[in-house]
MOPAC internal coordinates of N, CA, C and O (Angstrom, degrees):
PM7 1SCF
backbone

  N    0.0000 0     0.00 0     0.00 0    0    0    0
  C    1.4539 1     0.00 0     0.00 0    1    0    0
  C    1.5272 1   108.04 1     0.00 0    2    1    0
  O    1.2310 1   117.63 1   -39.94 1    3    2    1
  N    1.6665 1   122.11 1   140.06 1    3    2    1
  C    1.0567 1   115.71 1  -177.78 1    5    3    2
  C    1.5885 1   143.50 1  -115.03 1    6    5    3
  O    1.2310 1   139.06 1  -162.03 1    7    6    5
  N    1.8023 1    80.64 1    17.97 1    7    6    5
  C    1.5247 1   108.57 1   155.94 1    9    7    6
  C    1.8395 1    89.77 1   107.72 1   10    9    7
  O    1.2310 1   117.67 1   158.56 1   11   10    9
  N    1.0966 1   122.03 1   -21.44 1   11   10    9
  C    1.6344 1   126.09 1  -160.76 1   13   11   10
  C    1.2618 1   113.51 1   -87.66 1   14   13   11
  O    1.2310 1   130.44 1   163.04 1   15   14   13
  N    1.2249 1    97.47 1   -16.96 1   15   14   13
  C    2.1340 1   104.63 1  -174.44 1   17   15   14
  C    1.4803 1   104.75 1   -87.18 1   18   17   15
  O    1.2310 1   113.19 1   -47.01 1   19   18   17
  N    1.1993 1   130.47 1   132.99 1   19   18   17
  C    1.2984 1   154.03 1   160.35 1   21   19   18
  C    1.4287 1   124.96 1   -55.05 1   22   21   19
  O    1.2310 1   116.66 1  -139.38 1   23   22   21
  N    1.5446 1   123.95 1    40.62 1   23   22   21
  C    1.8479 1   122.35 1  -164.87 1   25   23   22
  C    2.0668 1   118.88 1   -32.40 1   26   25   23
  O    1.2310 1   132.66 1   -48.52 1   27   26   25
  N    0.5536 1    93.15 1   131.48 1   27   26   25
  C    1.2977 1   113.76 1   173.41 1   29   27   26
  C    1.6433 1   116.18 1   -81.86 1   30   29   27
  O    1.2310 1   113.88 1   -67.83 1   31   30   29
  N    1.6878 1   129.18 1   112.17 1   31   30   29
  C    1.4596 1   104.36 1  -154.35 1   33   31   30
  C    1.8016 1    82.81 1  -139.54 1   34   33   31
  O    1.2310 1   130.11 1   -23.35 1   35   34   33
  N    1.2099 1    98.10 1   156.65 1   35   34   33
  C    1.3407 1   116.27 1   158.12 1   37   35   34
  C    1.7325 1   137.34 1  -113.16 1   38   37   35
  O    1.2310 1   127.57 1   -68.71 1   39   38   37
  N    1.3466 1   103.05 1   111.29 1   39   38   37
  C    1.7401 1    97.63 1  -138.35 1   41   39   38
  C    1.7621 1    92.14 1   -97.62 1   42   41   39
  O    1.2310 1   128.08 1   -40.82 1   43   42   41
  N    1.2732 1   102.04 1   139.18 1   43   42   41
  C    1.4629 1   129.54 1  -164.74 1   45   43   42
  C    1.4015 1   111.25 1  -122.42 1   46   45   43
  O    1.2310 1   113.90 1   -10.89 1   47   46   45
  N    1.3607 1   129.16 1   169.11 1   47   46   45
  C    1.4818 1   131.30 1  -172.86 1   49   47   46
  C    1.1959 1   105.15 1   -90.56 1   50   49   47
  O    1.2310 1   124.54 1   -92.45 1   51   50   49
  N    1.5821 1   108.89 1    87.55 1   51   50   49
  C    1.9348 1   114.68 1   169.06 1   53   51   50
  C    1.8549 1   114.48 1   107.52 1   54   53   51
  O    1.2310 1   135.78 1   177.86 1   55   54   53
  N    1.2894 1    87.07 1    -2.14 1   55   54   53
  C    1.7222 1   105.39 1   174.21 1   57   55   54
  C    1.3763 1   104.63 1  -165.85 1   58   57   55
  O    1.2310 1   131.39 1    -3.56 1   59   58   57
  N    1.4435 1    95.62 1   176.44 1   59   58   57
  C    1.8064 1   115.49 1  -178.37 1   61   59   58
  C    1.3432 1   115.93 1  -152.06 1   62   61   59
  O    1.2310 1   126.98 1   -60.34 1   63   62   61
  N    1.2780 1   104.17 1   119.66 1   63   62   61
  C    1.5288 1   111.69 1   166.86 1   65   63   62
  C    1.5607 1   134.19 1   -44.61 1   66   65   63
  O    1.2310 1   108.68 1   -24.20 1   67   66   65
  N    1.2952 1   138.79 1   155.80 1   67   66   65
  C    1.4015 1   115.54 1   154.13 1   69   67   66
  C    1.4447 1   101.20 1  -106.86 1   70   69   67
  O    1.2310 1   132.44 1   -42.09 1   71   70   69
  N    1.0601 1    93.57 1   137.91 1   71   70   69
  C    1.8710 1   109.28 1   159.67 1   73   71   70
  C    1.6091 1   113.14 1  -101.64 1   74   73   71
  O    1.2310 1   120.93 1   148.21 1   75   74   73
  N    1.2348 1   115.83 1   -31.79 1   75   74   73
  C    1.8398 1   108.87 1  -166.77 1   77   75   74
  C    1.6618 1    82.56 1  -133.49 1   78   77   75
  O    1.2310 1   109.08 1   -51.03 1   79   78   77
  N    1.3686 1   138.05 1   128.97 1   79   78   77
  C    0.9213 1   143.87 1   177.33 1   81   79   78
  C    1.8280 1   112.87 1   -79.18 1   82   81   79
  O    1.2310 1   122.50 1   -40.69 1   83   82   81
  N    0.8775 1   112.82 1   139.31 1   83   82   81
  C    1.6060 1   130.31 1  -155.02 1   85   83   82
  C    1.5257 1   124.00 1  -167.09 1   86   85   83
  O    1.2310 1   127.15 1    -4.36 1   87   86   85
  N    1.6953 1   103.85 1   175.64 1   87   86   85
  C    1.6734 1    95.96 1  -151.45 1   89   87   86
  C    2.1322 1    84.16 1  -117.68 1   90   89   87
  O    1.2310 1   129.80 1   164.22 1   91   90   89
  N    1.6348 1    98.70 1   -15.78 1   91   90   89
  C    1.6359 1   103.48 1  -179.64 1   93   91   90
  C    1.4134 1   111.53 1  -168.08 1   94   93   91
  O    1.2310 1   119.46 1   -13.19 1   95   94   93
  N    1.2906 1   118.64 1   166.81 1   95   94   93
  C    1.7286 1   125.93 1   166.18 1   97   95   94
  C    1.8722 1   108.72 1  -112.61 1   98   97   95
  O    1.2310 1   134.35 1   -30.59 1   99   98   97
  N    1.2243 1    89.85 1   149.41 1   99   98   97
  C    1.5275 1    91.98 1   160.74 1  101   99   98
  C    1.5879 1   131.56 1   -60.18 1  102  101   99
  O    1.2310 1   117.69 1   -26.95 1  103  102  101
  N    1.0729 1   122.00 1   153.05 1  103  102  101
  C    1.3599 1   119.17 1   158.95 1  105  103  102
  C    1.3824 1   123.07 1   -66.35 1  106  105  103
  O    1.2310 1   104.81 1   -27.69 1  107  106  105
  N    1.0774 1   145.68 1   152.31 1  107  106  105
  C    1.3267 1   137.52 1  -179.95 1  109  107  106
  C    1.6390 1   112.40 1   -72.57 1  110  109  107
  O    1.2310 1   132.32 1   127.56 1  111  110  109
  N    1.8080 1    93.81 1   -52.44 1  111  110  109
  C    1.6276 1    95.80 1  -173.90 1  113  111  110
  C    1.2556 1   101.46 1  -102.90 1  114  113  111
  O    1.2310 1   106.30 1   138.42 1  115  114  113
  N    1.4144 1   143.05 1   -41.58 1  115  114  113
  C    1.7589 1   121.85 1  -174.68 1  117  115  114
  C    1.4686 1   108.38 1   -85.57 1  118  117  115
  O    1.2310 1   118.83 1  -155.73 1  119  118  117
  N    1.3299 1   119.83 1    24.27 1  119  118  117
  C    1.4246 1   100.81 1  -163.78 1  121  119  118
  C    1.6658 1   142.68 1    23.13 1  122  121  119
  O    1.2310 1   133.41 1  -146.32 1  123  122  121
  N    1.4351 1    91.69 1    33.68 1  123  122  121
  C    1.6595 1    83.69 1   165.67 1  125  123  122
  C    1.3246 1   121.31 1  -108.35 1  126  125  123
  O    1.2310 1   118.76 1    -2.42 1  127  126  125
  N    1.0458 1   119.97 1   177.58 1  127  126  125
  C    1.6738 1   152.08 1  -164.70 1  129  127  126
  C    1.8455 1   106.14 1   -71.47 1  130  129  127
  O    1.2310 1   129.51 1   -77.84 1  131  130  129
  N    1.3665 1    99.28 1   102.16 1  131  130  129
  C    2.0986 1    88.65 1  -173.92 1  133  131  130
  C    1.5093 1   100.11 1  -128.61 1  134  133  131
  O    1.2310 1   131.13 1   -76.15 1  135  134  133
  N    1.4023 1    96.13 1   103.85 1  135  134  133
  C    1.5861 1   121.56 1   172.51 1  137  135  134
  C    1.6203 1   106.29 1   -20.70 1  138  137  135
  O    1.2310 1   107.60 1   -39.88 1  139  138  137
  N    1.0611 1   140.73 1   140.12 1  139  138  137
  C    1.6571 1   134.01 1   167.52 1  141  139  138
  C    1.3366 1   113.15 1   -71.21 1  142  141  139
  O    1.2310 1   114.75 1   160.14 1  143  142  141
  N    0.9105 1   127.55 1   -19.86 1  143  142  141
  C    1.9447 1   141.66 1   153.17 1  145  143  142
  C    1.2281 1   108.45 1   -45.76 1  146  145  143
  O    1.2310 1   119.11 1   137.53 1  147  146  145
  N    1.6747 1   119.30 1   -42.47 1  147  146  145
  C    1.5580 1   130.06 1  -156.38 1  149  147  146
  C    1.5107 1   102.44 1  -100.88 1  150  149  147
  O    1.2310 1   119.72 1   147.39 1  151  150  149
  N    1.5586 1   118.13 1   -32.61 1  151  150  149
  C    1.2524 1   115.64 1  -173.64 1  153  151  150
  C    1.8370 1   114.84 1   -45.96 1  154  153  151
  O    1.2310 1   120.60 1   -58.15 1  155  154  153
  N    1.6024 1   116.46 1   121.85 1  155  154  153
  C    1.1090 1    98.74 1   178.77 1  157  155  154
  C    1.7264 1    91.11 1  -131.31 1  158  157  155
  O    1.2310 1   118.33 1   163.24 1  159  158  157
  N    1.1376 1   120.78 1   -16.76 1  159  158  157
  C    1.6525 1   123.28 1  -166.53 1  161  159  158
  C    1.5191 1   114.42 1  -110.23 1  162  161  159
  O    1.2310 1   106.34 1   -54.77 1  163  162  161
  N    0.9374 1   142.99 1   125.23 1  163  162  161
  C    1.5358 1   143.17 1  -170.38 1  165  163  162
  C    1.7168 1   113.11 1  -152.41 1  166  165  163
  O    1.2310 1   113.36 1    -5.46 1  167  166  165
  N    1.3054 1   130.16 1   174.54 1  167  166  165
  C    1.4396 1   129.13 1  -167.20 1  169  167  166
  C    1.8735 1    60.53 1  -130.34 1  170  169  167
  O    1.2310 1   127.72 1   -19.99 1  171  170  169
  N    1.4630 1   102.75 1   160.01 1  171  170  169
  C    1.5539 1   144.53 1   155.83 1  173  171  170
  C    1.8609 1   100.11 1   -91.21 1  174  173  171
  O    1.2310 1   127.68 1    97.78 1  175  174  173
  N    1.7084 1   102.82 1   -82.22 1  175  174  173
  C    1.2155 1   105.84 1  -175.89 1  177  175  174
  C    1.6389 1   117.08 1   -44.65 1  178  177  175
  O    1.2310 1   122.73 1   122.93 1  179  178  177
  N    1.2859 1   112.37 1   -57.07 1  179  178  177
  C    1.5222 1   114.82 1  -170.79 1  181  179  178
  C    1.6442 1   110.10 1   -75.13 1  182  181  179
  O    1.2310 1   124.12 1   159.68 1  183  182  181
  N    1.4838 1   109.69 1   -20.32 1  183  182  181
  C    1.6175 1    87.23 1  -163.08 1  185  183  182
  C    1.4085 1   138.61 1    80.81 1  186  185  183
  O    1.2310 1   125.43 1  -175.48 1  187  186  185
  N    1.5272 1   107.18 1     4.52 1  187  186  185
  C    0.9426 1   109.21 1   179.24 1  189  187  186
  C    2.0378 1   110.81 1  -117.50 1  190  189  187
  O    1.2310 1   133.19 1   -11.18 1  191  190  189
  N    1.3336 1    92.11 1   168.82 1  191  190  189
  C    1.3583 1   122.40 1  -167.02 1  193  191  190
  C    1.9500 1   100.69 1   -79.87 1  194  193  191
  O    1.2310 1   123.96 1   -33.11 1  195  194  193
  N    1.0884 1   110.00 1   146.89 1  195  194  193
  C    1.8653 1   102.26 1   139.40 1  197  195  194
  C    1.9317 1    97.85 1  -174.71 1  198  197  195
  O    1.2310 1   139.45 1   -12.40 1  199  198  197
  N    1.7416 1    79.88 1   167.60 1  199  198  197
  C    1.7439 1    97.03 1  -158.63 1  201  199  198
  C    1.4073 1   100.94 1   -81.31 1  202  201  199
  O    1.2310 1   115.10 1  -177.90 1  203  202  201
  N    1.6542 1   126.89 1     2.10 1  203  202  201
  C    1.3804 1   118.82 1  -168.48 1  205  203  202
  C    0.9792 1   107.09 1  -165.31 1  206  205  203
  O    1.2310 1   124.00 1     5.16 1  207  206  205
  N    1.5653 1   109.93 1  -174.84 1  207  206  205
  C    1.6763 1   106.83 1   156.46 1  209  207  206
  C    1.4013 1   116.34 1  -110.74 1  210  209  207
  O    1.2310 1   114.54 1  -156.40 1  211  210  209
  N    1.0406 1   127.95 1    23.60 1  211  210  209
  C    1.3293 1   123.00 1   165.33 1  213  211  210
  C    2.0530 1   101.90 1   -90.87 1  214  213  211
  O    1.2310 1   131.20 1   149.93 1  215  214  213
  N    1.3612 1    95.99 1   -30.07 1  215  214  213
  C    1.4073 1    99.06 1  -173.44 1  217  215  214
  C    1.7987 1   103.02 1   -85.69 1  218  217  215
  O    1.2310 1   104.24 1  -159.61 1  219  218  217
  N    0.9438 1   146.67 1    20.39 1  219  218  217
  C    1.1018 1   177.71 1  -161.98 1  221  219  218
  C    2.0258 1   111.36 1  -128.83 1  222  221  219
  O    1.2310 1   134.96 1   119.80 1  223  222  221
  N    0.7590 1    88.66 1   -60.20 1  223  222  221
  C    1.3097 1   105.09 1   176.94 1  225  223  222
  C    1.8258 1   112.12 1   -72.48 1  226  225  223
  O    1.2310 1   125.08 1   147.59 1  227  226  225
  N    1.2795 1   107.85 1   -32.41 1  227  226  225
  C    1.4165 1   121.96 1  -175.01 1  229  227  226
  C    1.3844 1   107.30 1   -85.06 1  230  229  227
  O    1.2310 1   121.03 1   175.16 1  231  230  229
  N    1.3777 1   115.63 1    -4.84 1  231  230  229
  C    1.5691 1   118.48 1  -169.74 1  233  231  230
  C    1.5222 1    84.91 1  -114.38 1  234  233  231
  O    1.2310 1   121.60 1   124.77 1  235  234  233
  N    0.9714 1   114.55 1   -55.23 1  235  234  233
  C    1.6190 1   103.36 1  -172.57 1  237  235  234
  C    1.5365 1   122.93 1   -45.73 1  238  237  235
  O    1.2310 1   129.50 1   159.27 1  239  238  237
  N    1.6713 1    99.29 1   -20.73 1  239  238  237
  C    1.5207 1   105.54 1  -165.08 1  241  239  238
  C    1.6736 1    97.41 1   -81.23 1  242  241  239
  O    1.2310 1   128.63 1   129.99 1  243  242  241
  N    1.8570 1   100.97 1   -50.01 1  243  242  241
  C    1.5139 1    99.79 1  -174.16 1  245  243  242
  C    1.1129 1   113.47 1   -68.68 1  246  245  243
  O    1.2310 1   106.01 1  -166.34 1  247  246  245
  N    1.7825 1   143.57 1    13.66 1  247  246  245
  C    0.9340 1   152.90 1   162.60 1  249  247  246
  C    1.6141 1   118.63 1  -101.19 1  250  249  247
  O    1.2310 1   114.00 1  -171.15 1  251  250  249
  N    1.1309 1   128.96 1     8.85 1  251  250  249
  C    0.9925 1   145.81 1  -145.66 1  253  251  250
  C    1.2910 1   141.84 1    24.79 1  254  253  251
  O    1.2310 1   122.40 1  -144.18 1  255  254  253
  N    1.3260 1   113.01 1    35.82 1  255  254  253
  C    1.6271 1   119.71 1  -137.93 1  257  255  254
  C    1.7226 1    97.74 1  -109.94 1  258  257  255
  O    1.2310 1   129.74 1   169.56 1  259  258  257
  N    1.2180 1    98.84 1   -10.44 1  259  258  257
  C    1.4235 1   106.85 1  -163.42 1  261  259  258
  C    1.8662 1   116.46 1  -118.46 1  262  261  259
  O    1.2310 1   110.06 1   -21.62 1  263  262  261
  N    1.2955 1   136.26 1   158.38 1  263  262  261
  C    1.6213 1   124.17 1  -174.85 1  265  263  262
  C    1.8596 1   101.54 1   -76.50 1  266  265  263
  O    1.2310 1   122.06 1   -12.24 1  267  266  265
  N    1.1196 1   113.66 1   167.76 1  267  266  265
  C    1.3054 1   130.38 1   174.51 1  269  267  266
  C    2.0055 1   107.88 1    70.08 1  270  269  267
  O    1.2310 1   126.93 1   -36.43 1  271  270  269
  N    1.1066 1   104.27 1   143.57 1  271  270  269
  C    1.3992 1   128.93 1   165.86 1  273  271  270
  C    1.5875 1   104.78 1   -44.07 1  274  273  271
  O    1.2310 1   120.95 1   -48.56 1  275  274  273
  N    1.5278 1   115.78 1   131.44 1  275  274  273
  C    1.3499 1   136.28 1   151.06 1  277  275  274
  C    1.5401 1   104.43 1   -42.72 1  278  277  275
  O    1.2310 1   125.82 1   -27.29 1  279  278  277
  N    1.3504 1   106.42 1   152.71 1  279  278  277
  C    0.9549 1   102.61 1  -163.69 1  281  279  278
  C    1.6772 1    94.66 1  -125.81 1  282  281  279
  O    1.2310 1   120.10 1   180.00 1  283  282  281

C-alpha cells in the first residue's frame, strides 16, 4: 500500500473491519489523515473516524452529548 488510498472500514465494538482496503480514514472533526496503525478512536453508532480524544470529545459536544458549548 502506498499510503494514498483512503480504506473504507466498518467500525465495531473494540475493532474494525475493512471493507475498501486503504492506507487511512479521515477524522470526523479535523479532517485529517489517520494511518490504520494509528486508528485508536471510532463511533460504532455514527461510523465515524477521529484522530484523538479530544476530537472525540469535540463531536460529542457538537452533538450535544457532552458538557460545555461547541466550540
Amino acid at each position: 500500500m502506498d499510503g494514498t488510498t483512503k480504506a473504507e472500514l466498518e467500525y465495531l465494538d473494540g475493532e474494525f473491519s475493512v471493507v475498501k482496503p486503504g492506507a487511512w480514514v479521515l477524522c470526523e472533526v479535523t479532517g485529517q489523515r489517520i494511518p490504520l496503525d494509528e486508528l485508536r478512536y471510532w463511533s460504532v453508532e455514527r461510523q465515524e473516524a477521529y484522530a484523538s480524544a479530544e476530537a472525540v470529545h469535540k463531536r460529542m459536544q457538537q452533538l450535544g452529548l457532552a458538557k460545555g458549548a461547541a466550540q
